[in-house]
C-alpha positions in Angstrom: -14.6 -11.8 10.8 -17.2 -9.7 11.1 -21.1 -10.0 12.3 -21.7 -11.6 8.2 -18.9 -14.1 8.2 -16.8 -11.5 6.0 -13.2 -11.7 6.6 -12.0 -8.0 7.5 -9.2 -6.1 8.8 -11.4 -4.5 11.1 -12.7 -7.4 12.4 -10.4 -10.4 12.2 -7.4 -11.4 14.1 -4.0 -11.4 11.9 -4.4 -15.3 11.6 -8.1 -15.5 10.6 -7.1 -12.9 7.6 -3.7 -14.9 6.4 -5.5 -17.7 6.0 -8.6 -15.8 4.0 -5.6 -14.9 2.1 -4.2 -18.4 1.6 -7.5 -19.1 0.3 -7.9 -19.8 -3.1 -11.1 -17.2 -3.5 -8.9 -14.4 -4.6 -10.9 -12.1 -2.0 -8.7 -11.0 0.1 -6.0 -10.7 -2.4 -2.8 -8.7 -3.3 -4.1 -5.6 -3.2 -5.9 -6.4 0.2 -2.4 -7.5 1.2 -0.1 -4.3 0.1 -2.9 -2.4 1.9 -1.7 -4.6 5.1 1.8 -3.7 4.4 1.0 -0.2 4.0 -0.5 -0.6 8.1 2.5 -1.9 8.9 4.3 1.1 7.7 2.2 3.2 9.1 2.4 1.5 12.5 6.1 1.1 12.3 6.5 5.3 11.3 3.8 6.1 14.1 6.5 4.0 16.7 9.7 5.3 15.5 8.1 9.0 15.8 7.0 8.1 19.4 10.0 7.2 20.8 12.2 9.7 19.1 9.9 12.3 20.9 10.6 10.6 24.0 14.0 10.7 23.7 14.2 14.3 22.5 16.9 12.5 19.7 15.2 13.9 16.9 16.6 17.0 16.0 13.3 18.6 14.3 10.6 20.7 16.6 8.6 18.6 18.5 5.5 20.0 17.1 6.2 18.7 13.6 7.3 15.1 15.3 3.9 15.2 16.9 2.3 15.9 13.2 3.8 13.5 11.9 3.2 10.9 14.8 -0.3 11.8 13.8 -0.5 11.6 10.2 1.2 7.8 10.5 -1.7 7.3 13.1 -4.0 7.9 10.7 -2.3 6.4 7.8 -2.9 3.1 9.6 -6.5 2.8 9.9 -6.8 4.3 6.1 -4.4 1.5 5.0 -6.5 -0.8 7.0 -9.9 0.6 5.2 -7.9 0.1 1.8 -7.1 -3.1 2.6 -11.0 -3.8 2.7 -12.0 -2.0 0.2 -9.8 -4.2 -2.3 -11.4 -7.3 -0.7 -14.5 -5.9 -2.2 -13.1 -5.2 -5.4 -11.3 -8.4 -6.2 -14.6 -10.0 -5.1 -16.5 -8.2 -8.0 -13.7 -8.6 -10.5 -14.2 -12.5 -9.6 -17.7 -12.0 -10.0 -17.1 -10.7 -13.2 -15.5 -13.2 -15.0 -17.6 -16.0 -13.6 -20.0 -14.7 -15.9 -20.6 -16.3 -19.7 -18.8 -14.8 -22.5 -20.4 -12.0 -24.1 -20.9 -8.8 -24.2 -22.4 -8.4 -20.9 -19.2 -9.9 -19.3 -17.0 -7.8 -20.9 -18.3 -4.8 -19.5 -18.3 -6.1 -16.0 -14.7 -6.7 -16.0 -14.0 -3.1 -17.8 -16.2 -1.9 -14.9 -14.4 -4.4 -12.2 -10.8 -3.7 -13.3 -11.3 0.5 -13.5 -12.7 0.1 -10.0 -9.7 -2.2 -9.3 -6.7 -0.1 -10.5 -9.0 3.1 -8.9 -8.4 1.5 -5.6 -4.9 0.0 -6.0 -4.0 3.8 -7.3 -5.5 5.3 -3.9 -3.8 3.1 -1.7 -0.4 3.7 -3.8 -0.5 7.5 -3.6 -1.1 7.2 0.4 2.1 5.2 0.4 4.1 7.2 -1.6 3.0 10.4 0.3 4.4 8.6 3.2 8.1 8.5 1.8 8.9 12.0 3.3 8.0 11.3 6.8 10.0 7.4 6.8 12.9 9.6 5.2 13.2 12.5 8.4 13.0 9.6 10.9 15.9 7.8 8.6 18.0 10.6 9.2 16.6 12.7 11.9 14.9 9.7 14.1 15.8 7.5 17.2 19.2 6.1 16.2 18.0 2.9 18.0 15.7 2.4 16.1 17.1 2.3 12.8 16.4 -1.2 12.1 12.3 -0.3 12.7 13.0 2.4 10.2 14.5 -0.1 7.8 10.9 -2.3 8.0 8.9 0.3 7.6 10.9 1.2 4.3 10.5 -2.4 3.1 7.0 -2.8 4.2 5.8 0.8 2.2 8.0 -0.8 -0.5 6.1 -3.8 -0.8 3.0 -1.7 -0.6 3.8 0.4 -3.4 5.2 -2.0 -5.6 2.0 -4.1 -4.7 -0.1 -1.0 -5.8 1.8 -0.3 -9.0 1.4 -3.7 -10.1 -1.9 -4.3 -9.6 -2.9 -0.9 -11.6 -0.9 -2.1 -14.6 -2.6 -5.2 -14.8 -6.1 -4.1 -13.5 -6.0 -1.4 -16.7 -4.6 -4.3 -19.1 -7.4 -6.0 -18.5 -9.7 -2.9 -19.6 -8.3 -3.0 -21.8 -8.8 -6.2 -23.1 -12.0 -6.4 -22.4 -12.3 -3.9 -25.1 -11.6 -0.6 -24.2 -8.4 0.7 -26.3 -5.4 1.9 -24.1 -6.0 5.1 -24.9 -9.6 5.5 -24.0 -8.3 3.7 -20.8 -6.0 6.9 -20.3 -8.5 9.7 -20.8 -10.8 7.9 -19.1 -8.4 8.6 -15.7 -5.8 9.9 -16.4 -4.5 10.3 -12.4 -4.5 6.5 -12.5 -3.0 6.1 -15.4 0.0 8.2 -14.5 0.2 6.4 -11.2 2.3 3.8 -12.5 5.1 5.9 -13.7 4.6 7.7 -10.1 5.0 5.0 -8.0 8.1 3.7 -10.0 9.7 7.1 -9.0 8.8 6.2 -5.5 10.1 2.5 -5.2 13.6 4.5 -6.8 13.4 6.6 -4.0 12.8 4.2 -0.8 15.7 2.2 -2.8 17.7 5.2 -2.5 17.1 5.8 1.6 17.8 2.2 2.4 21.0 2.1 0.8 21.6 5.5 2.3 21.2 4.2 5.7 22.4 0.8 5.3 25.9 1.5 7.3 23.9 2.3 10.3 20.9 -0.4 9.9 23.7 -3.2 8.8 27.0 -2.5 10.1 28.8 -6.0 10.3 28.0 -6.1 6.5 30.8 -3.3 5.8 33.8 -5.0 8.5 
């Protein structure tokens, strides 16, 4: 935790932040969590790279392998920030409905839940912009490592779905605090359309996984 007792990614070891997120505060959350996930992608894409530089496996030119080592390095500690960032929103949407019925609540949670699926859309669109490079080291990678690559598809999987879920509900509950769905949608459009995005891209990391599933499973096919 960090210097004012506040449980971050930054500044907590991986069991002080599961257990925040066993709590029953809400704060870190699901959001907070698929921003975890999306780390753990981003670590898991930063690896596979590495090594299929070493080994000089990859087939691609080593300057765009060392691009994309570096745009997975980077997607870690924005996934991280994310993460964070979520915290911070689910604690104001808590905040929000901890207040007393009335008009005065009901625009806190419009205000907490645009802020909400904002955030969950961000995260989401960093994840899905990560599909390309987890699909080259699929087919292009380490061959040993297949079984890394596998995770990381799973782990931006869970991250996505994580985001798309929580931008559904976060603009449900916009909109029934009394903004009608349409307003919601020309109000931001970009996350608006980001659910039907990120549906697109669960379809394709579904479609890569079972692509490579003779090489990352093999005894599953004798």
């Amino acid at each position: 935790m960090d210097e004012t007792g506040v449980i971050t990614t930054q500044a907590s070891t991986v069991d002080e932040w599961t257990r925040a997120l066993a709590d029953t505060n809400g704060s870190p959350g699901g959001g907070a969590g698929a921003g975890v996930m999306l780390a753990i992608a981003a670590s898991l894409i930063s690896m596979v790279a590495g090594y299929s530089q070493r080994d000089g496996e990859s087939g691609g030119e080593v300057d765009d392998l060392r691009e994309l080592h570096a745009r997975a390095h980077s997607l870690r500690e924005i996934a991280l920030r994310l993460a964070d960032d979520d915290s911070e929103a689910s604690a104001a949407f808590g905040a929000a409905y901890s207040l007393e019925k009335g008009p005065e609540r009901d625009a806190a949670i419009r205000d907490a839940s645009m802020a909400a699926a904002r955030a969950s859309s961000v995260l989401g669109r960093h994840a899905a912009d990560a599909i390309n490079d987890l699909a080259w080291l699929a087919f292009h990678g380490n061959p040993a490592l297949i079984a890394d690559v596998v995770a990381a598809l799973g782990a931006l999987r869970a991250a996505i779905t994580g985001a798309r879920t929580n931008v559904s509900f976060d603009l449900a509950a916009v909109a029934r605090a009394g903004q009608p769905p349409e307003q919601v949608r020309s109000a931001d459009p970009a996350v608006w359309n980001s659910v039907q995005l990120f549906d697109h891209a669960r379809d394709r990391i579904d479609e890569i996984m079972l692509a490579v599933d003779d090489r990352a499973a093999p005894t599953d096919h004798e």
